[in-house]
C-alpha positions as CSV (number, residue, x, y, z in Angstrom):
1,X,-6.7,-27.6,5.4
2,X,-6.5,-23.7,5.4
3,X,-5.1,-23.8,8.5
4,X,-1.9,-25.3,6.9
5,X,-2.6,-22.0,4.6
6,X,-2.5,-19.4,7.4
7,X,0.7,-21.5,8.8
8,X,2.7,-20.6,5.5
9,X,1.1,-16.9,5.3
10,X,2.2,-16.5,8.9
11,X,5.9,-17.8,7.7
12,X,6.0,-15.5,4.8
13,X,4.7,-12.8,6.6
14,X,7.7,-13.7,9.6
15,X,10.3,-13.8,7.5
16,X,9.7,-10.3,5.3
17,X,9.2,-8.5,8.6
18,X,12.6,-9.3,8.9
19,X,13.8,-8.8,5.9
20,X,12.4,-5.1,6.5
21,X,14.1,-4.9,9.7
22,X,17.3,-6.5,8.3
23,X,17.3,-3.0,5.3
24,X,16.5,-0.3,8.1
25,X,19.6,-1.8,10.2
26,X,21.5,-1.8,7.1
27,X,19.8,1.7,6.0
28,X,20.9,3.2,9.4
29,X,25.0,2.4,8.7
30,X,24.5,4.5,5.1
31,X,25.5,8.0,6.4
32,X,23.2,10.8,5.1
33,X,26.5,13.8,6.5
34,X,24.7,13.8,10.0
35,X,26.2,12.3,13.2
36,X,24.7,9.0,14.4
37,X,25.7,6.8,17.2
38,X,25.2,3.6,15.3
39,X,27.6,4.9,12.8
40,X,30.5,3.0,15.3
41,X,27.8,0.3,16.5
42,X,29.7,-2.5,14.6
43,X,33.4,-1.2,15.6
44,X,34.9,-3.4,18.4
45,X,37.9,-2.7,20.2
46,X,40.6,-4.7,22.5
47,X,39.4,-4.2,25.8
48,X,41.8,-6.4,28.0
49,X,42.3,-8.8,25.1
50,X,38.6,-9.3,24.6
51,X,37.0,-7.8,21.1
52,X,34.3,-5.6,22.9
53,X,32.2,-3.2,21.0
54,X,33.1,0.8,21.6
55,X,29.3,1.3,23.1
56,X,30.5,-0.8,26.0
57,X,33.8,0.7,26.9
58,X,32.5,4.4,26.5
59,X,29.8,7.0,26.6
60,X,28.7,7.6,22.2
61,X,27.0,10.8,22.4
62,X,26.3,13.2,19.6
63,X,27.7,17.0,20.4
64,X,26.0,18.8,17.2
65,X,25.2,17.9,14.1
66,X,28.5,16.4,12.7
67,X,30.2,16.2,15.4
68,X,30.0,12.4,17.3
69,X,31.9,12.6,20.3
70,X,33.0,8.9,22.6
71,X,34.0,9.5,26.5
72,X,35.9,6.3,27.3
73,X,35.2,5.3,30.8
74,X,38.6,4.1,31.2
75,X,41.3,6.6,29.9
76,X,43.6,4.0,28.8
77,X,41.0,2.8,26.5
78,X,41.1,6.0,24.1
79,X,44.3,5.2,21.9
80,X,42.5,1.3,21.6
81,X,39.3,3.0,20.3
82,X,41.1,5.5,18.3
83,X,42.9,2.4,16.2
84,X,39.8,0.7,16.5
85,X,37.9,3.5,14.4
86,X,41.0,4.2,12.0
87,X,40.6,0.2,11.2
88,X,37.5,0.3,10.1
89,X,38.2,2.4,7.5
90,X,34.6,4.5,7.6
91,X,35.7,7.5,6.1
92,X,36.6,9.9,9.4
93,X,39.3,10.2,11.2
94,X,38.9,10.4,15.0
95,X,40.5,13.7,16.6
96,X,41.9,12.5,20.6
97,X,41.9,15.5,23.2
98,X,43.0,13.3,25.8
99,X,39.9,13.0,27.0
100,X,37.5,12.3,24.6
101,X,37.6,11.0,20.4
102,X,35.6,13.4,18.3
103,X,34.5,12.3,14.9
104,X,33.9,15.1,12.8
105,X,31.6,14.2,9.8
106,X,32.8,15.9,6.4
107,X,30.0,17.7,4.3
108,X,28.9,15.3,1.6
109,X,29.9,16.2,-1.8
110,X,26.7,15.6,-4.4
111,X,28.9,12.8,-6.4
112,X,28.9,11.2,-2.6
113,X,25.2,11.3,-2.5
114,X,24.5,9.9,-4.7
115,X,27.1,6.9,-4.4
116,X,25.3,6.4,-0.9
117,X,22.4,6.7,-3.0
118,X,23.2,3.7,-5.1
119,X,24.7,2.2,-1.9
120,X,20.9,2.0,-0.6
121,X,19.1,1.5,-3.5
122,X,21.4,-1.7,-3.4
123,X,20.4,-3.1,-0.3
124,X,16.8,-2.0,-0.8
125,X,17.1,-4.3,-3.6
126,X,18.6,-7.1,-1.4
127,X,15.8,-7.1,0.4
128,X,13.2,-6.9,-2.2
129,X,14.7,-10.2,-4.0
130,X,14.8,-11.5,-0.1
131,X,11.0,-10.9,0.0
132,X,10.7,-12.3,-3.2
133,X,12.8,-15.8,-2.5
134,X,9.9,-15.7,0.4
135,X,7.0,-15.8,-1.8
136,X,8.5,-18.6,-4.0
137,X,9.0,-20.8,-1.1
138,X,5.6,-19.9,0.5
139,X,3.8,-20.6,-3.1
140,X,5.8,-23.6,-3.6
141,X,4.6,-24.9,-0.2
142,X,1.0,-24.2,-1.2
143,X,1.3,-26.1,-4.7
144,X,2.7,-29.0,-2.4
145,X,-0.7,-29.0,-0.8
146,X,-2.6,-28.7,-3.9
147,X,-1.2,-31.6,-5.0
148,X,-1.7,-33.0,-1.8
149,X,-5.2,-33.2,-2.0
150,X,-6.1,-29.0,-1.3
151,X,-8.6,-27.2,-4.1
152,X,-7.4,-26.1,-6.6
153,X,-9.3,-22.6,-5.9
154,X,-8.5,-22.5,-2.1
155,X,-4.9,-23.1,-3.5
156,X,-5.5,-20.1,-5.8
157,X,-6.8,-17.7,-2.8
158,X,-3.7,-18.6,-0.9
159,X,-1.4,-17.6,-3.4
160,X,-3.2,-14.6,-4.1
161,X,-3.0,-13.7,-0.4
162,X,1.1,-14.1,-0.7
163,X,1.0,-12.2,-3.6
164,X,-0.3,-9.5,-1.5
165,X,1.4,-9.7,0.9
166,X,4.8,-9.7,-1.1
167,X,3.1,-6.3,-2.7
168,X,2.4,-4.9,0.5
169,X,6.5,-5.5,1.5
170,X,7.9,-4.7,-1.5
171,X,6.5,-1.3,-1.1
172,X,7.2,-0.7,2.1
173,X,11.0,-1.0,1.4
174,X,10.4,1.3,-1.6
175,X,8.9,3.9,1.2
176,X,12.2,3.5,3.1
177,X,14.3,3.7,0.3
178,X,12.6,6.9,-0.6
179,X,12.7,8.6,2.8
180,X,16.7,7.5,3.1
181,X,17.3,8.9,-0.7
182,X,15.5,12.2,0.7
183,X,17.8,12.3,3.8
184,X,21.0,11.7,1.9
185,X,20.4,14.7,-0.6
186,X,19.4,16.8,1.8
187,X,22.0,19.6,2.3
């Protein structure tokens, strides 16, 4: 019987990893003022009539610190890709040479800190009620077996151990919270 026990610990444990990796994806598209490649990883453009995203119709390299700079391999490509950015709405406005879209990142004003601030703390607390929803299910599961015919204590151990390991996640997204919250105040 407590290999049906590990079975749901295994589950749990599954699904908050990716809960975890579902906040550092989301973590990664909050700007902290630097330039970052996946800032334009969900932008697609028209490429021949096809919605393609702009990392497969040009080179995404960073020049310096705020500056984010796309080489389409195709010239024609650069007005799609300026339109493409502009429709997203994320806050920059690309600059076209003719041969290249620059994307200049504005410093961060503090009241813009800390909006991203609360912008993070909001999808940290996404996924803590996400780990959360995944210890109910993995506790109701085990009181299924309890009633199934499992101890009562072996029932309690298991719990205990879900317990943990919703502890062990839920702090784990209050570390990345707190190194984003650092990087975003950082001037």
């Amino acid at each position: 019987m407590s290999d049906e026990l590990n079975i749901i610990k295994g589950q749990a444990e599954e699904a908050m990893v990716k809960a975890i990796d579902h906040l550092e994806a989301e973590l990664i598209k909050v700007r902290a003022g630097k330039a970052n490649p996946n800032l334009v990883d969900g932008l697609v453009v028209d490429y021949y009539g096809t919605p393609t995203p702009i990392s497969q119709v040009g080179n995404i390299t960073v020049a310096d610190a705020r500056t984010l700079a796309i080489q389409p391999w195709e010239k024609n490509m650069l007005q799609p890709i300026e339109r493409a950015i502009i429709a997203a709405n994320i806050g920059i406005t690309p600059q076209n040479d003719g041969m290249t879209i620059r994307l200049f990142m504005p410093p961060l004003t503090e009241e813009r800190r800390k909006e991203l601030v609360k912008r993070a703390q909001g999808e940290g607390e996404h996924s803590k009620v996400a780990v959360r929803n995944i210890r109910r299910d993995a506790i109701e599961k085990i009181k299924k077996l309890q009633k199934n015919g499992l101890s009562e204590d072996v029932c309690k151990d298991g719990e205990k151990n879900v317990q943990d390991l919703t502890d062990k996640f839920i702090s784990l997204i209050d570390k990345h919270l707190a190194a984003k919250e650092k990087e975003i105040m950082t001037v």
